[in-house]
C-alpha positions, 0 to 999 in steps of 0.5 A, a space after each residue: 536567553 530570550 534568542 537561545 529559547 526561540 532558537 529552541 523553539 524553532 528546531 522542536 517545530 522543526 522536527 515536529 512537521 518533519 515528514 513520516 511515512 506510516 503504512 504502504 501505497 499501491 503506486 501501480 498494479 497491474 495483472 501478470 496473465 503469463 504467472 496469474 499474479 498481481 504485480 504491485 509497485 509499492 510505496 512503505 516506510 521501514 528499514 527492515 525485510 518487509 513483506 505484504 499481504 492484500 486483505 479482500 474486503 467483503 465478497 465480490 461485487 456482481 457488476 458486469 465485470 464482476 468486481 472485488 475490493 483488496 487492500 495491501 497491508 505491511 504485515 513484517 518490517 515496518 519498524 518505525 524506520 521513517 526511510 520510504 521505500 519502492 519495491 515490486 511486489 508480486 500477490 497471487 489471486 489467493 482468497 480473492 472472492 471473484 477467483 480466477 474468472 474475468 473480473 476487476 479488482 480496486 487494489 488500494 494500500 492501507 498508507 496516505 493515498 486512498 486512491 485506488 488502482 483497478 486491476 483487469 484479471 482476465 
């Protein structure tokens, strides 16, 4: 019985420390001049048809370049699903507090990696 409990216990621990994927990381991101989009390489778990918003942080940053603070979020198809995902996902410049003009933008994924990708708008 003392085997068939440890053998038990082993597996709980097991699938316990199995690895989980919450949330969405930007992996690159770079700014489209011909389509004046953002395109970002995307790293998110779930199964279902996921779509991403980015949510600007504050205003935008009077530094010479100008500079503003986005973060991607998962808004549909984070489903609980653990399968992790890559996709190319294309934003416009919607909302953003610098506009249009030349500036920075610190894109970053509301996920593990806390890192963030800069991205040149020209």
């Amino acid at each position: 019985m003392r085997k068939f409990m440890n053998k038990v216990l082993i597996v709980l621990i097991a699938l316990v420390s199995l690895p989980s994927f919450a949330g969405v990381d930007v992996i690159s991101a770079i700014y489209n001049n011909s389509t004046k989009k953002i395109e970002a390489q995307l790293q998110f778990g779930g199964c279902g048809t996921p779509k991403f918003k980015i949510e600007w942080d504050r205003g935008c940053y009077e530094t010479i370049p100008l500079q503003a603070d986005g973060q991607v979020v998962q808004i549909a198809g984070d489903d609980g699903c653990e399968r992790l995902n890559q996709k190319t996902v294309a934003f416009t410049l919607q909302g953003n507090p610098c506009g249009t003009g030349h500036h920075l933008i610190n894109l970053k994924g509301k996920g593990s990696n806390n890192d963030s990708i800069q991205v040149e708008v020209n």
